[in-house]
N, C-alpha and C positions, 0 to 999 in steps of 0.2 A: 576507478572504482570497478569492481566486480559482482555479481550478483548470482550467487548458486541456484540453479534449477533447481537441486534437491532441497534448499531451505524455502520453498513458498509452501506459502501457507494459508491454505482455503481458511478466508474466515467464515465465525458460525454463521447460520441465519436464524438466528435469535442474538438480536441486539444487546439483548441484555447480559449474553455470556462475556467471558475475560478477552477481549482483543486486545493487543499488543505489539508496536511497531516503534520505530526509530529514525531518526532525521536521517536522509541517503536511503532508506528501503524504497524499494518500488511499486506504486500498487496498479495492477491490473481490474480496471472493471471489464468483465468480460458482454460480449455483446447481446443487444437485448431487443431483439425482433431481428426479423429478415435482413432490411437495409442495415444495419445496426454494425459497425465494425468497434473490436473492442478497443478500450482506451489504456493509455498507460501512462503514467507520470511519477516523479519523484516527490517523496513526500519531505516536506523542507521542516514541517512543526506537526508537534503532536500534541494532545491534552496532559495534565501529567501524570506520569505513570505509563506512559504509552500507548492510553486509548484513544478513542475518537473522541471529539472531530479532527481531523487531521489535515494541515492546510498542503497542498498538491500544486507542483508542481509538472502541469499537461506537455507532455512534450510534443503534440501535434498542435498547433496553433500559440502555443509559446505565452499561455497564460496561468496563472496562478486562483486555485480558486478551494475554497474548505469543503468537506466531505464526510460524511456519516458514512461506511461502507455498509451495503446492500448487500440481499444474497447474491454468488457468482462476483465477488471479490475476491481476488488475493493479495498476497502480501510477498512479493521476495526479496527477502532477508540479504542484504547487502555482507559481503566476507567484512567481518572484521579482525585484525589483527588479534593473536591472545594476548591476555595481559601476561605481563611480566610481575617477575616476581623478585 
């Protein structure tokens, strides 16, 4: 799997605009206080249509846990193949 730096994507911080992600994207929570180092996981499920809550896959401690993204989230967009025609 691959993951473009150019497709992340700050999401809003108002909840209630259009988020939208995909099983294999990655979401960064970024850190939140001093001690605070950011987090990152693979996101395994999404609600449907692609919004939240989104169940996450943490890759630092190796567990799996659901998510509403906060402001200072991002999302990077995993390459997918194009479809064929």
């Amino acid at each position: 799997m691959t993951v473009s730096a150019a497709a992340s994507q700050n999401l809003p911080s108002d909840p209630g605009q259009d988020l939208r992600a995909e099983p294999g994207d990655i979401l960064i929570v970024d850190a939140a206080g001093a001690t605070a180092l950011p987090r990152a996981g693979t996101i395994t499920s999404v609600s449907p249509g692609g919004s939240p809550p989104y169940l996450v896959h943490w890759h630092a401690g190796d567990y799996e846990s659901r998510i509403w993204p906060v402001p200072g989230t991002r999302v990077l967009k995993r390459d997918r193949p194009a479809a064929r025609s």
